[in-house]
C-alpha positions as CSV (number, residue, x, y, z in Angstrom):
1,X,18.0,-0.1,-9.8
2,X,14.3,-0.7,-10.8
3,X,13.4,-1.5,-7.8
4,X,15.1,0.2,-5.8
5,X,13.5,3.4,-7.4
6,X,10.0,1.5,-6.8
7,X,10.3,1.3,-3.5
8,X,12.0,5.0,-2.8
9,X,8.7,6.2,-4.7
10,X,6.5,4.2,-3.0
11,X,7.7,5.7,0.2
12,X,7.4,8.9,-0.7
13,X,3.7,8.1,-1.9
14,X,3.1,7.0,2.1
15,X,4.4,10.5,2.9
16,X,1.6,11.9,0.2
17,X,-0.6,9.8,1.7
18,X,0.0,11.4,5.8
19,X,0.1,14.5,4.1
20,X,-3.2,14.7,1.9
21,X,-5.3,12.4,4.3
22,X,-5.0,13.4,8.4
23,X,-6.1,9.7,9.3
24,X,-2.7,8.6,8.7
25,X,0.6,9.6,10.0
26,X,3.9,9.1,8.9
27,X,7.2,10.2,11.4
28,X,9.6,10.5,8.5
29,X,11.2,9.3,5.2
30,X,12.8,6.7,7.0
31,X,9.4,5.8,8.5
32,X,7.9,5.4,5.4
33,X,10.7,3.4,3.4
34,X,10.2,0.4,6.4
35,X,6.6,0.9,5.5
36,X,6.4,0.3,2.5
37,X,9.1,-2.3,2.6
38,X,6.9,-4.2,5.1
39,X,3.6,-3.7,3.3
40,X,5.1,-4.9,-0.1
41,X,5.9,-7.8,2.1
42,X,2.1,-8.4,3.7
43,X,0.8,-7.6,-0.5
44,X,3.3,-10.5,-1.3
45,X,2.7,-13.0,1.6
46,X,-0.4,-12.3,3.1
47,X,-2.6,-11.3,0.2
48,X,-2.8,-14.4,-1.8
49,X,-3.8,-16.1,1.3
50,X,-6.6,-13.9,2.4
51,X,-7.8,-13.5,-1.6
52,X,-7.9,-17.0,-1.4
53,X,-9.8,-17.6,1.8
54,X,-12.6,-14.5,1.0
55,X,-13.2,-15.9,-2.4
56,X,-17.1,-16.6,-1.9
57,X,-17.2,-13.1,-0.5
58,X,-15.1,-11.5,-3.2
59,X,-17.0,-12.8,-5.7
60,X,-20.5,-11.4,-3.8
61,X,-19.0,-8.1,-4.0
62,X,-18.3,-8.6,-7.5
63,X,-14.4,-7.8,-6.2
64,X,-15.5,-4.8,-4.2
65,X,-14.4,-6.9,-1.1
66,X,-10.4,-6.5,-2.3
67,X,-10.6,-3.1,-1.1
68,X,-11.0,-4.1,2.0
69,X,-8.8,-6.7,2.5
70,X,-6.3,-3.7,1.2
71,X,-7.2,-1.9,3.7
72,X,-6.9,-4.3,6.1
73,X,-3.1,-4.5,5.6
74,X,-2.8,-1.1,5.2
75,X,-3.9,-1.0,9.0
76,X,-1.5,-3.8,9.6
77,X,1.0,-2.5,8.6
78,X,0.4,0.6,10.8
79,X,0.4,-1.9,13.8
80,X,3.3,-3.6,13.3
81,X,5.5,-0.3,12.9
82,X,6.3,2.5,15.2
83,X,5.8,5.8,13.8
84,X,3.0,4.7,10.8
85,X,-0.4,4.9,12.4
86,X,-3.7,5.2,11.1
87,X,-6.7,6.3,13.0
88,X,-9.2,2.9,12.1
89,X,-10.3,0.9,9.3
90,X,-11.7,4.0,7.5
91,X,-8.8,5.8,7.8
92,X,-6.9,3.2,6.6
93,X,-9.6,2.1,3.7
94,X,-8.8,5.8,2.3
95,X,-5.1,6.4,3.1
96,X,-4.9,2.4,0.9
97,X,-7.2,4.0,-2.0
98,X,-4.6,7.0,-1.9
99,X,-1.6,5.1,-2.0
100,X,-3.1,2.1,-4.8
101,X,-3.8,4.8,-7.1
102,X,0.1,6.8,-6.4
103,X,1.1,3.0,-6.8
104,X,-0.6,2.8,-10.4
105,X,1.1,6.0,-11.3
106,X,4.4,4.6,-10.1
107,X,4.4,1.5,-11.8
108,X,3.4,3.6,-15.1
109,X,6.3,6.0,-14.6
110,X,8.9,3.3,-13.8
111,X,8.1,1.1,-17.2
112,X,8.6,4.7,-18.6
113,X,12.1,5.0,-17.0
114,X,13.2,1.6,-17.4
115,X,12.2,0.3,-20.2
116,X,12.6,-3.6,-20.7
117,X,15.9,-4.6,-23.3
118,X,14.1,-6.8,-26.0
């Protein structure tokens, strides 16, 4: 149920997202449940990987280089999916800043829901 609340809140924060920030679109709910689904999947495949590979960069940027490689599947996930598009990498640098910071606010409100049993 936990997660299945995440992930209905994290869609809606991609419809915030199209709707605060013109430089990304969202056709619908629907839309935006695949979305997220498939960039939850790109965070948990992908993003090790490339964290890994960009370490000597990361660490230049004293961690400033994350945001990009956020952004970067931000815009990938836009490319793989029909109806999800953002207008470039700045676009999609600012539409991922939007939707870290509605996930921070998500993952707050969920421990609040759903408290772990001890």
């Amino acid at each position: 149920m936990k997660t299945l609340t995440r992930w209905m809140l994290l869609a809606a924060a991609l419809l915030l997202v199209a709707h605060l920030y013109p430089g990304v679109q969202v056709k619908g709910f629907v839309t935006a449940l695949i979305a997220a689904f498939v960039l939850g999947l790109f965070n948990t495949i992908l993003r090790p990987v490339l964290v890994l590979l960009t370490l000597p960069v990361t660490l230049l940027t004293l961690g400033l280089f994350l945001f990009v490689i956020n952004a970067l599947l931000f815009w990938a996930t836009a490319t793989v999916l029909d109806g999800f598009t953002v207008a470039g990498f700045g676009a999609a640098l600012i539409g991922s800043l939007i939707y870290s910071l509605c996930g921070m606010a998500i993952d707050v409100l969920i421990e609040r829901l759903f408290p772990d049993a001890e």
